[in-house]
C-alpha positions in Angstrom: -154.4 -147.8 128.9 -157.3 -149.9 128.8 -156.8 -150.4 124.6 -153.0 -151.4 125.6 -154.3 -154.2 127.5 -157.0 -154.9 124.9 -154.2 -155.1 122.0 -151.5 -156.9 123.9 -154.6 -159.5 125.0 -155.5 -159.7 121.0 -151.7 -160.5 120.9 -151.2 -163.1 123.0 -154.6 -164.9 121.7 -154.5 -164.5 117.9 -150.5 -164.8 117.7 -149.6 -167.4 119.7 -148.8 -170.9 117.8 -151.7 -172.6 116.7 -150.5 -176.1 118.9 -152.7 -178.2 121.3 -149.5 -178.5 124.4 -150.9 -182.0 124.6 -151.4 -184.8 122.2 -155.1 -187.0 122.0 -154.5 -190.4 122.7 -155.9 -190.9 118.9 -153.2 -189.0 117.7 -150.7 -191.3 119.8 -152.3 -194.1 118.4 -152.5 -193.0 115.0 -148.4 -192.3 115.4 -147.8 -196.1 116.8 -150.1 -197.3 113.8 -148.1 -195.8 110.8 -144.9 -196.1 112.0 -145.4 -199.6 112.6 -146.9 -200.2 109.2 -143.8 -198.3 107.6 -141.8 -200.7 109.4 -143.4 -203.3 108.5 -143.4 -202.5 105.1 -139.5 -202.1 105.0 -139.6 -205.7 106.1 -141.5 -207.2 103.9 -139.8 -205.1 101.0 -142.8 -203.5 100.1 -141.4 -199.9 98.7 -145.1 -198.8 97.5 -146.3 -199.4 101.5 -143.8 -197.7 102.8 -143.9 -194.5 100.4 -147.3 -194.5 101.7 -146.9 -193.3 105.0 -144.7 -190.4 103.5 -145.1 -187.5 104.1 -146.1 -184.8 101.0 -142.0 -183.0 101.7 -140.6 -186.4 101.7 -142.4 -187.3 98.1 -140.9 -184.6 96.8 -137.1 -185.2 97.6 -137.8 -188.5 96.4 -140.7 -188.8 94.2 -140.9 -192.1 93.5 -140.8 -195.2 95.9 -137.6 -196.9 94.6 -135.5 -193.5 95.5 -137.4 -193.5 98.9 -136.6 -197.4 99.6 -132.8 -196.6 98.2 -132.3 -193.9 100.6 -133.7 -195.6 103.6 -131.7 -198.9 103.0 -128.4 -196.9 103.0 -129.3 -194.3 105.8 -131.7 -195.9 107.8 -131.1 -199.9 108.8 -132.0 -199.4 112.5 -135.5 -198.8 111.4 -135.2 -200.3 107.9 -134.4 -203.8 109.5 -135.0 -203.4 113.1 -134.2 -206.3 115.6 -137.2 -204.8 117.5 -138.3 -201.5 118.4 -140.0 -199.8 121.0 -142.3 -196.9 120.9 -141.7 -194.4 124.1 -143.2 -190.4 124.4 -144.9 -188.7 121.8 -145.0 -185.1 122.1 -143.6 -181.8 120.4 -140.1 -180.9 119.5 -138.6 -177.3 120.6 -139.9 -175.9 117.3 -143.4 -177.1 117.8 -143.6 -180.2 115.6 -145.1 -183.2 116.7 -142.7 -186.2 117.6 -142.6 -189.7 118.4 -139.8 -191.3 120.1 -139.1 -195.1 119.3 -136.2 -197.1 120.7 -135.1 -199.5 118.2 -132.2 -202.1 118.5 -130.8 -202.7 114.5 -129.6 -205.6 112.5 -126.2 -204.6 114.4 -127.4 -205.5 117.5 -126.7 -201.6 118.8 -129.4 -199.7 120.2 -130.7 -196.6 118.6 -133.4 -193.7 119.3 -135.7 -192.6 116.2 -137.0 -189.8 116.6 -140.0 -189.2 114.0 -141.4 -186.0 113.0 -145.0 -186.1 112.4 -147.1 -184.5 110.4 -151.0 -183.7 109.9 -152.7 -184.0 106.6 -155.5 -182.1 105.1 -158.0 -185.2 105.7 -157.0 -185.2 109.6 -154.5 -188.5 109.2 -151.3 -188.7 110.3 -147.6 -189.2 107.6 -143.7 -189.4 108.7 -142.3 -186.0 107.6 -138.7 -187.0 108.9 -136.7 -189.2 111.4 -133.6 -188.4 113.0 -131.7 -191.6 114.3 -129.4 -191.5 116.9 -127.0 -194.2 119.0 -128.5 -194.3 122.2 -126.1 -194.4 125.2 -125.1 -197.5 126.9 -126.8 -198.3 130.0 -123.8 -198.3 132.5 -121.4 -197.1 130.3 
């Protein structure tokens, strides 16, 4: 009985996700920090800036910065030309991946909730492996 418990203790401890359930505030930071200077970098037009907080899956479906600006201009405008943009909870999605939430009113005027997914690099820095945009609902509506 006693090895039972042992094993199913060795379970829990070695096979359980390897995921802090809380972020540091560095890591917060470090989320607010490149997804600003992505933005930014869409603003000023800067394609080679903006490739740069990319993520290494991202460079490979577009592996080079003019496919990576071309995609984000036709998919993206909320957060390619962003009236403004707010950053709200960083945390984890349901499969364990950290996110960011920012809320983010586009050259339409409309608001809209990016939802970035995160991820860590080999050197301990933080890239944009994705973002999921969705129309946020109307206050009142």
């Amino acid at each position: 009985m006693r090895f039972i418990i042992l094993l199913f203790a060795a379970f829990l401890l070695w096979g359980a996700p390897a995921r802090a359930d809380t972020l540091s505030d560095g890591d917060k930071a470090a989320f607010r920090d490149v997804i600003t200077g992505q933005i930014e970098a869409f603003r000023a037009e800067n394609g080679s800036r903006a490739y740069s907080y990319a993520a290494p899956m991202i460079r490979q479906i577009f592996p080079n910065p003019d496919l990576f600006m071309n995609m984000v201009r036709q998919g993206y405008q909320p957060v390619y030309r962003p009236e403004s943009f707010k950053f709200g909870e960083a945390g984890f999605s349901a499969s364990g991946r950290p996110i960011q939430r920012v809320t983010v009113v586009g050259p339409d005027g409309l608001t809209y909730e990016a939802i970035y997914t995160m991820e860590r690099q080999p050197d301990g820095s933080w890239l944009i492996n994705g973002c999921a945009i969705v129309r946020a609902p109307e206050l009142g509506a």
